[in-house]
C-alpha positions as CSV (number, residue, x, y, z in Angstrom):
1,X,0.3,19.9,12.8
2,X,2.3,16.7,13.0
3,X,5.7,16.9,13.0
4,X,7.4,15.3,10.1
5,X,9.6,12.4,10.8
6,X,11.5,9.6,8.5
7,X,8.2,7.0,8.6
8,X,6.5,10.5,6.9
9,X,9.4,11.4,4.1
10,X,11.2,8.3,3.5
11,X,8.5,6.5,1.8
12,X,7.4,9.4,-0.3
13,X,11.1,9.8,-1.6
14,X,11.5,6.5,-1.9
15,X,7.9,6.0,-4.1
16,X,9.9,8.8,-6.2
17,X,13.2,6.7,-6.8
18,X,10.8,3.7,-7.6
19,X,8.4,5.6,-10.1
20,X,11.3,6.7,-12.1
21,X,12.3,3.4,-12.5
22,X,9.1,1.8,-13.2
23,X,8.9,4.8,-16.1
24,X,11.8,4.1,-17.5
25,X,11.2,-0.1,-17.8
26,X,7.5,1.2,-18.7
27,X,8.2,3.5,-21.2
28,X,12.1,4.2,-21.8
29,X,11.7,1.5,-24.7
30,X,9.1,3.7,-26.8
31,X,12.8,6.0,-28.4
32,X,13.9,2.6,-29.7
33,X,11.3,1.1,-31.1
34,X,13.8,-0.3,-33.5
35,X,15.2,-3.1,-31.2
36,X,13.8,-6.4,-30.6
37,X,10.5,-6.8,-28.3
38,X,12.6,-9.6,-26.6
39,X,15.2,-7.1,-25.8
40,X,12.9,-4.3,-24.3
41,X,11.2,-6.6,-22.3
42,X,14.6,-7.9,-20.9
43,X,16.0,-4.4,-20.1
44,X,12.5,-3.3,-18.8
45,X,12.5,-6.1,-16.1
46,X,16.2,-5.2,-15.1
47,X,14.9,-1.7,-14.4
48,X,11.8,-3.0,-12.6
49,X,14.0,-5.0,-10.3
50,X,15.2,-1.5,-8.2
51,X,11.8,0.0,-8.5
52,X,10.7,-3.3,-6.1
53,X,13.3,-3.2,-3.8
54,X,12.4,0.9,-3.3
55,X,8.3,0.3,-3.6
56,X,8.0,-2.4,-1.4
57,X,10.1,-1.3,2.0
58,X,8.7,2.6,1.0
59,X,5.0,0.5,1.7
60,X,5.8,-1.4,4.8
61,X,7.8,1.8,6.2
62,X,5.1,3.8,5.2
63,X,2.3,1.9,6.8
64,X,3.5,3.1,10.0
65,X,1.9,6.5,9.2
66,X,-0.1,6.2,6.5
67,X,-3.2,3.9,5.6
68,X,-2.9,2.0,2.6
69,X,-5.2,4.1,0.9
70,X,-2.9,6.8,1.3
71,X,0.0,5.3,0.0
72,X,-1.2,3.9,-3.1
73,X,-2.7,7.9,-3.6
74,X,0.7,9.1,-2.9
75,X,2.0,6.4,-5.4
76,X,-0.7,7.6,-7.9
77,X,0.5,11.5,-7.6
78,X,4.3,10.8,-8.1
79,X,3.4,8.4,-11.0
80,X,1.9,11.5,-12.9
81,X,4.5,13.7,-11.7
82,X,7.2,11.6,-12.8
83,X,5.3,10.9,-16.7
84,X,4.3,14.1,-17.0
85,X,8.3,14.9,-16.8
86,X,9.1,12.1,-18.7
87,X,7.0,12.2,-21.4
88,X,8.0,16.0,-22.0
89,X,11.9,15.3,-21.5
90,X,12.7,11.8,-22.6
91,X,9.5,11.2,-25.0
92,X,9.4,15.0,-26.5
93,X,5.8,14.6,-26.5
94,X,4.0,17.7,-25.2
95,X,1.8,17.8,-22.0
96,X,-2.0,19.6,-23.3
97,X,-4.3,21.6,-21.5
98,X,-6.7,18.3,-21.1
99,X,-3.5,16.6,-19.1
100,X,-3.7,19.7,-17.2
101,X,-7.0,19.5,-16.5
102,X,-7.1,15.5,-15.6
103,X,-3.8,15.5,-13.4
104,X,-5.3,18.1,-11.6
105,X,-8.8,16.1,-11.2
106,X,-6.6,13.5,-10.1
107,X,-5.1,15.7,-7.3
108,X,-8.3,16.7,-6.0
109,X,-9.2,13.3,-5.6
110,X,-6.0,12.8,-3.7
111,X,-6.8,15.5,-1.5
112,X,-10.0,14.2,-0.1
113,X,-7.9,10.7,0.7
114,X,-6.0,12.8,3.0
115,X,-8.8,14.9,4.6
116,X,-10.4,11.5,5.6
117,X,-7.6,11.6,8.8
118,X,-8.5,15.3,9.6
């Protein structure tokens, strides 16, 4: 097994840091629907602006050990993982047995990206 260096971790963690903020400008607006479109979309693109600067050096450092492929699966898996949070926490809207069931599918898929190297 390959040992695991900063090319391998930092990208993940930093796909993490992005996906919360991408969340948050995608869906932190939905608790106040009250407030002006204008507004949301303002404060969502002011969020979006740290989840570039994370997602695109966590690409370019990543493609020194991953293949693209890989990193837009890993990007996919800590999207889900990040919603499936924030939808529970910050929307209060529960995760069902059919989430279950497709986030898992989802993983599955992600699995065989990764068995393509092996």
């Amino acid at each position: 097994m390959p040992a695991i260096t900063s090319a391998h971790l930092l990208p993940i963690l930093m796909l993490l840091g992005s996906n919360i903020f991408m969340t948050f400008a995608w869906y932190g607006h939905l608790s106040y629907k009250s407030s002006a479109i204008a507004l949301a979309i303002f404060v969502s693109w002011m969020i979006a602006l740290p989840e570039y600067m994370l997602a695109v050096p966590a690409n370019r450092i990543g493609s020194a050990v991953y293949s693209a492929a890989e990193l837009k699966t890993m990007q996919e898996v800590i999207t889900l993982t990040v919603f499936a949070g924030f939808s529970v926490f910050w929307l209060k809207e529960p995760l069902t047995w059919n989430h279950a069931i497709g986030f898992a599918l989802i993983a599955a898929g992600a699995f065989f990206i990764f068995q393509a190297k092996a």
